[in-house]
N, C-alpha and C positions, 0 to 999 in steps of 0.2 A: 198696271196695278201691282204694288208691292202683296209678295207670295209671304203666307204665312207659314210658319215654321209646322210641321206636322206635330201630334200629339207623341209625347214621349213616356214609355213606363219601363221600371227598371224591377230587374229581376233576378233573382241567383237560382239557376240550373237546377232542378230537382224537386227545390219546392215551392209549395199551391201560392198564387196569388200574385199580387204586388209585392214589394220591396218599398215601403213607404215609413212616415216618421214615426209611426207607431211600431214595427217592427223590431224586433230584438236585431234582430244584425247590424242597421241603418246608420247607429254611429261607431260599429267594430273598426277596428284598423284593418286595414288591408293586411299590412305587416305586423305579425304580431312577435315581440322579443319572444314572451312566454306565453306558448302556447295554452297550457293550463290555465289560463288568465279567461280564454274566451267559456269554462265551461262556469262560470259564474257569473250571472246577471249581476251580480250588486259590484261586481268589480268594476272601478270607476278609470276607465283608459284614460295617459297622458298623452293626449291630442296634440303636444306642441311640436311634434317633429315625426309624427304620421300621418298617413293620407287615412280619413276613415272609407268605408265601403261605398258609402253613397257621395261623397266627395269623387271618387274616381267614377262613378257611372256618370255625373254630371260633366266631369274634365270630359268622357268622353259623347256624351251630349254635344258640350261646346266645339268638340272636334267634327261632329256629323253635321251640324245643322248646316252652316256654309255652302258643302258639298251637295247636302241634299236640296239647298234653295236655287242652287247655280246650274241655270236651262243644260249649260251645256256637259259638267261634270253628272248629273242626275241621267243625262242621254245614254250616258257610256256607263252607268253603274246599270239602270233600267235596258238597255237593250239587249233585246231576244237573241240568245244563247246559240248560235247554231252549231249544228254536230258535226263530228269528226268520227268516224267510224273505223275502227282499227282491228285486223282481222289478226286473232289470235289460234294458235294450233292448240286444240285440245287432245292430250296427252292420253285419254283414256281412249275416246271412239275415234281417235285419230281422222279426226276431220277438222275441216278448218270454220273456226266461228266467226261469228261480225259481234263485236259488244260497240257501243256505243258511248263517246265521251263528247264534253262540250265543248266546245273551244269560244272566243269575243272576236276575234279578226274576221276570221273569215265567214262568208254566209252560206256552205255549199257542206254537204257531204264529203269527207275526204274519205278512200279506204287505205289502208296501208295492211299490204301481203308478211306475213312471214315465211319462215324456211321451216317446210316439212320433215325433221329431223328424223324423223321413223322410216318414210319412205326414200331418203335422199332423196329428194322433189323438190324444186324449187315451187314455191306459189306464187312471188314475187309477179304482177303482170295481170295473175289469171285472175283476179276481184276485180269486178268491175266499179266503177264508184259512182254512188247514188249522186244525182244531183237533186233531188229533194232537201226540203229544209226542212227539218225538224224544230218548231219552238218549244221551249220549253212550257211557257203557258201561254195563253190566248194572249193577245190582245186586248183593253177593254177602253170600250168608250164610256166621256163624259165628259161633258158642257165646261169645267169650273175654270174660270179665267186667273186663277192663280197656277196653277201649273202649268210646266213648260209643255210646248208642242214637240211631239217628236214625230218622225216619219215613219211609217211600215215599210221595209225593204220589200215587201211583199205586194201590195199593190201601192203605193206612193203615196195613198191618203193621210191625212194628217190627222192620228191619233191621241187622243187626250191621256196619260195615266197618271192621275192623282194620287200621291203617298196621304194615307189618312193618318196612319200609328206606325210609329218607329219601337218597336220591343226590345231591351237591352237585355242579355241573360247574361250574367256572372260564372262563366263555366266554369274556371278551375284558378288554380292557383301554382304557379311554376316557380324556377328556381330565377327563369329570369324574365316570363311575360306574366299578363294576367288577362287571359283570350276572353272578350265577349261576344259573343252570339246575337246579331243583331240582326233580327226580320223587320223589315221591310214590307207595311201592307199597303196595298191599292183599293181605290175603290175598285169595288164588284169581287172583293173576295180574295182576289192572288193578293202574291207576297217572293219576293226575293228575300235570301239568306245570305249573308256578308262574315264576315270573321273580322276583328277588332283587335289586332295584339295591340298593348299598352306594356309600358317598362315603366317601372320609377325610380328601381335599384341601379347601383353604379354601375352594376355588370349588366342589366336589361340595358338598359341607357348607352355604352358602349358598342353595344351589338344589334340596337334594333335596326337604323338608318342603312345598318352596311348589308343587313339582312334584306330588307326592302330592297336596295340595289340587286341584291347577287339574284334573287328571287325573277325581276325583270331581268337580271342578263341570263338566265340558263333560261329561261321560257323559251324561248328560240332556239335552244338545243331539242325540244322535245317535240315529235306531232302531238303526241298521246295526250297531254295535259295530265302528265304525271305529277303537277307541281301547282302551287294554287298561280294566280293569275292577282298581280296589284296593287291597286288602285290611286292611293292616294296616300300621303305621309308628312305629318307634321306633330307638331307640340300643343301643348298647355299648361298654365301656371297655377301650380295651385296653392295659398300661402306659400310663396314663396320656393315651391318644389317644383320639379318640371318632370311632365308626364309625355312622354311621348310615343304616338299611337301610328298603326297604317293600316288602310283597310285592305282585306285581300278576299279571294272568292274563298266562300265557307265547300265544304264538301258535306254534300246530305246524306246522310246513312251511312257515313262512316266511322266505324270506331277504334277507340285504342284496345292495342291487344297486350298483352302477358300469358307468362308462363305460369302454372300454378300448382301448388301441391295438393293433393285431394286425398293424398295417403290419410291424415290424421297424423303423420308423426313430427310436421313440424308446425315450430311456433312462431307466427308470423311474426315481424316486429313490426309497429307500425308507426317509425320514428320516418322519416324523411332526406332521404341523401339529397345532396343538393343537384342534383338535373332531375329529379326527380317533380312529380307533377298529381293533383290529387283533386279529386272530382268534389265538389262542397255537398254534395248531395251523397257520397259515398254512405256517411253514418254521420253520428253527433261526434266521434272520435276524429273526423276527417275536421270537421268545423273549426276545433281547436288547432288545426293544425295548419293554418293558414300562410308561415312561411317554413317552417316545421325543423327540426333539429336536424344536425349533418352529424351523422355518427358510422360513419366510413372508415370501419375500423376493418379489421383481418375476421373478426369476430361474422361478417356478411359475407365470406365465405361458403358457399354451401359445401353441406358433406358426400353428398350425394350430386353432383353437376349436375345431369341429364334429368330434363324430366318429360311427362310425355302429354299432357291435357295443356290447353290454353285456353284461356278468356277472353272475349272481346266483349268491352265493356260500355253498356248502356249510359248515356247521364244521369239516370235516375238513380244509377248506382246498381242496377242487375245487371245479370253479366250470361253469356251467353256461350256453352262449354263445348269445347271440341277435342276429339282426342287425334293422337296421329296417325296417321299419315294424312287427314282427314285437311290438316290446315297445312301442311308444309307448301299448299301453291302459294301462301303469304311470302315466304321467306324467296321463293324462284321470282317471287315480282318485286319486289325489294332490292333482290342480285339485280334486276334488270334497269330499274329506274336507276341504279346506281352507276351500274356498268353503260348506262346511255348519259349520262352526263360528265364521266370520264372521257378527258382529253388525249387521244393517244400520242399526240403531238407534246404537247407541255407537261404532260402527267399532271394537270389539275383533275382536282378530285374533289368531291362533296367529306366534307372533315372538321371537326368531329362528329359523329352522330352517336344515335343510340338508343336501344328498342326501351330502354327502362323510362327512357326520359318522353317517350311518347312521339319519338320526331317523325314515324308513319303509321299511316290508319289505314284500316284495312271494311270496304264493304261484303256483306255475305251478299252472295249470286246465288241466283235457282243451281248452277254447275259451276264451283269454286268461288272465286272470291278476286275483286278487285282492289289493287295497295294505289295509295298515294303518301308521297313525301312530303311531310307540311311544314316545314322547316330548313333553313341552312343556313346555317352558324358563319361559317366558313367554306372558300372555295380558293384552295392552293393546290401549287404541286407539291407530290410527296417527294419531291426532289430540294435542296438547299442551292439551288441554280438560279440565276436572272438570265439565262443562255438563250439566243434565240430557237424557237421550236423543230423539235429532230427528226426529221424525215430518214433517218436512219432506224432500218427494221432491227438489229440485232437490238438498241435501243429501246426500241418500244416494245419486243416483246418481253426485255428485261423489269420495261413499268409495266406491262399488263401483269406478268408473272407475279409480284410486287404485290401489286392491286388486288389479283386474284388469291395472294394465298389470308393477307390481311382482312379480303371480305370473306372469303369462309369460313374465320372464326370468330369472327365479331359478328356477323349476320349470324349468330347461333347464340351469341350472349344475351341475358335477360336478367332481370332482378323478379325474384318472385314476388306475382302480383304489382309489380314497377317497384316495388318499395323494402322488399324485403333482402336476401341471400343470393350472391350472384348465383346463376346456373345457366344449363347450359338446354337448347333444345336438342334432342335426339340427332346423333349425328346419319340416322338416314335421311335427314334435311338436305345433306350434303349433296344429294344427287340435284336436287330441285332448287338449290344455289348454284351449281354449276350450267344445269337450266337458262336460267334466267340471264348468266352472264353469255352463255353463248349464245342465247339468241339476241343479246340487245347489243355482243360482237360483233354477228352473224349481218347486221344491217348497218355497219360503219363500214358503206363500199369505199373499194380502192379507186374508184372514177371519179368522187369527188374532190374539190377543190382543195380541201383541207387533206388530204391522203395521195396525194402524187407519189405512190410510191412499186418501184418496177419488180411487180410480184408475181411476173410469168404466169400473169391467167391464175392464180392460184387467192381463193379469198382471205384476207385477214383472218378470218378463222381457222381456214388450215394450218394455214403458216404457223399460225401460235400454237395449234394444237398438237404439230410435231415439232416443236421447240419445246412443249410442256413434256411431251414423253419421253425428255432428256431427264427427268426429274424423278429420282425414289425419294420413300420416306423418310430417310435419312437426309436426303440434301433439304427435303419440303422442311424437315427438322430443322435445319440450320436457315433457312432462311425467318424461319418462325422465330427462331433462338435472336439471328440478329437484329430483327425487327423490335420484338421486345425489350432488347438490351439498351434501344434508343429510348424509352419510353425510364416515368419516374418509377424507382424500385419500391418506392413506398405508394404509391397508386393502387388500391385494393381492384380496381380491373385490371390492371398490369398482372401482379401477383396473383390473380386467379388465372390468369392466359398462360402465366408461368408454369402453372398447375397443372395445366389441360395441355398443352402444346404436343406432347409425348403421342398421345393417344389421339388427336384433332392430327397429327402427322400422317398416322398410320390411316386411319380410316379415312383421310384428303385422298392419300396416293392409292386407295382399294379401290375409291367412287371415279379418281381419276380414270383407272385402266379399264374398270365397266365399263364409263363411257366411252370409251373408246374404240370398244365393243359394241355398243349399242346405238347411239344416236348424236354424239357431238361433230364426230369427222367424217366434214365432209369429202366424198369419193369424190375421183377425178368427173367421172362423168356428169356430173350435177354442176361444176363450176361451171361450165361457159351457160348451162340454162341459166343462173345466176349474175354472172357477170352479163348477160345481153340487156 
């Protein structure tokens, strides 16, 4: 029997109801030239070469229903989530925790040990790994012979799960997607969450397909599922324009973060750089501002760099205020998901990124906070090479050093509130970026395949961390100095880095010798528990 398509409603982020033809939004452009144009109803849009709002919810309608009719693509979007348990060191009661993430492949608890940087103790071994499944939600039966059968890996029965309503939510508006939010309900009550990127500009359009590729080829760099997972990737025409969309796994309760002023003595601007990205449910000022002006002058400069409160920000448009030291574990897991998908071999690396533009989210925990990386653009070596990959260490520690000094000052860059003045987060951050890169170091063993390299028992960690105490402020200066000098001189984050490098120099090479002192390097005696 031919399945019918599930019920479909469409909706934009934040507010009450449907999204339907009565609606003042329903026939807005997605793209809007002037933005000032959406804060008047009687303004009458020229439709002939923009996509309106509910034009792109339906493109992406005619993207989902296929997927979701088809037994065997629906198996693999619906199948129960199994976990992957990944044991992380907490830094305060210096114990070692079990947080829990999802993974689609596998159906088993996985745990994964880190390195006890306080006690020089390896834990690597000592978690035992659940073989318990954890689903995410029940299973539910029902009779309807229009949906597909799928199997319980759990007992072999053959379970029914009917999609009854497919929810589209409009979440935001970017420089080059435009994310929806799409739930997923079943009968008897659950619901899965999906994410929706769509592009229709030249530069979304250019970048979504190879983004969808890179997305599946780093997933297999990571256990954690640092990185969304998916699914599916194609087009639609719409008069004449071509939208093209992929589904990938949403992340629930996570939000975007910025940095913010809470002094009173600055005034926000609330004009739009172009990586920049803006929730429609923010205010009625956000509404209008649908693709929103690039005004990336010198004048976004902040006067003041450093600031010290962030927001992680709700859909509805609240936001939720921390001050520091409180959030800096954001920025240590950030360094880490960054520093695990660096290639010590080819110096590819995750590039561009950037905190303004939303590209990680971050969820609150009962004890700190879980980051993932929902985006990448790009994945090159920082190198101008086509050379086969170097197993030569003076080499690689030259790209990690490289790597390292470029992500602790970029992992500290922010635009306030995403939109406004660059600035900078509090350079005590720095210790909890150097965190994150040594531990996601710390687990690129020298035994595997990818790492043949003859390091007398001593781990990749060390090695680098006494090649890095070859390095003062002054040379950390200069490699800052020539890094930037490759980059555009008229680039207003160039010219702020230019600003800051002086002083991002000196407080690198302070946090460096601390830790050196305290918890990065590893003592001999802990390597061979490590290396077994």
């Amino acid at each position: 029997m031919k399945k019918s398509c599930p019920v479909f409603k469409y909706h934009i982020a934040g507010f009450p109801g449907e999204l339907d033809s009565s609606s003042y939004l329903w026939n807005k452009p997605l793209l809007q030239e002037n933005p000032e144009d959406s804060l008047h109803p009687a303004h009458k849009e020229d439709s002939s070469n923009s996509i309106m709002i509910h034009e792109y919810l339906e493109a992406a309608k005619l993207f989902l229903s296929p997927i979701l009719l088809s037994p065997e693509t629906c198996k693999k979007l619906l199948a129960e989530p199994s976990c992957k348990a990944k044991a992380n060191y907490d830094y305060e009661s210096k114990t070692c925790q079990t947080k829990t993430t999802y993974g689609y492949e596998s159906k088993t608890c996985q745990t994964k040990a880190t390195y006890d940087y306080e006690n020089k103790a390896s834990l690597h071994g000592k978690v035992i790994a659940s073989q318990t499944e954890t689903p995410a939600v029940p299973y539910f039966q029902t009779v309807s012979s229009k949906t597909p059968s799928l199997q319980s890996p759990d007992s072999g029965e053959t379970v029914k799960k009917e999609i009854t309503d497919v929810d589209l939510f409009l979440e935001k508006h970017g420089a080059f997607y435009h994310p929806v939010r799409v739930k997923i309900s079943l009968r008897g009550g659950s619901w899965r969450t999906f994410a929706l990127n769509g592009a229709l500009s030249s530069q979304g359009l250019s970048l979504i397909e190879r983004e969808y590729n890179l997305l599946k080829k780093l997933e297999g760099k990571t256990d954690g599922h640092l990185i969304p997972h998916v699914f599916e990737f194609g087009t639609q025409e719409c008069r004449g324009m071509t939208i093209a969309f992929f589904l990938a796994e949403w992340f629930e309760d996570y939000r975007e973060f910025h940095l913010t002023d809470n002094s009173g003595n600055f005034a926000h601007s609330s004009e739009h750089s172009s990586n920049s990205s803006g929730s429609f449910a923010d205010s009625s000022e956000h509404i209008s501002n649908f693709s929103g002006k690039v005004t990336d002058s010198p004048d976004h400069l902040s006067d003041s760099s450093e600031f010290d409160t962030l927001n992680l920000w709700n859909s509805d448009g609240t936001r939720i205020e921390y001050h520091r030291p409180e959030y800096f574990e954001i920025y240590e897991k950030a360094s880490e998901i960054l520093t695990t998908l660096y290639d010590l071999n080819t110096f590819e690396q995750v590039f561009p990124w950037h905190h303004a533009a939303g590209d990680f989210v971050a969820k609150p925990l009962d004890n700190g906070f879980d980051v993932k990386l929902i985006t990448v653009r790009s994945y090159t070596s920082m190198f101008l090479s086509e050379s086969e990959p170097t197993f030569d260490k003076e080499e690689i520690n030259k790209g990690l050093l490289l790597f390292l000094v470029m992500l602790s000052i970029r992992m500290r860059i922010d635009r306030i509130d995403g939109t406004g003045k660059y600035c900078l987060v509090h350079h005590d951050s720095i210790n909890y970026i150097l965190k994150g890169f040594f531990r996601a170091l710390n687990l690129k063993r020298t035994d595997t395949v990818n790492y043949h390299i003859d390091y007398q028992e001593k781990t990749i960690t060390l090695q680098f961390a006494e090649y890095l105490e070859l390095f003062d402020h002054k040379a950390l200066l200069q490699i800052l100095d020539m890094i930037t000098d490759t980059g555009n001189p008229e680039n207003p984050e160039f010219i702020f880095i230019k600003q800051n490098i002086h002083s991002h120099a000196k407080f690198l090479s302070q946090k460096i010798g601390e830790s050196g002192k305290k918890c990065f390097f590893i003592d001999k005696a802990s390597q061979k528990s490590y290396m077994t």
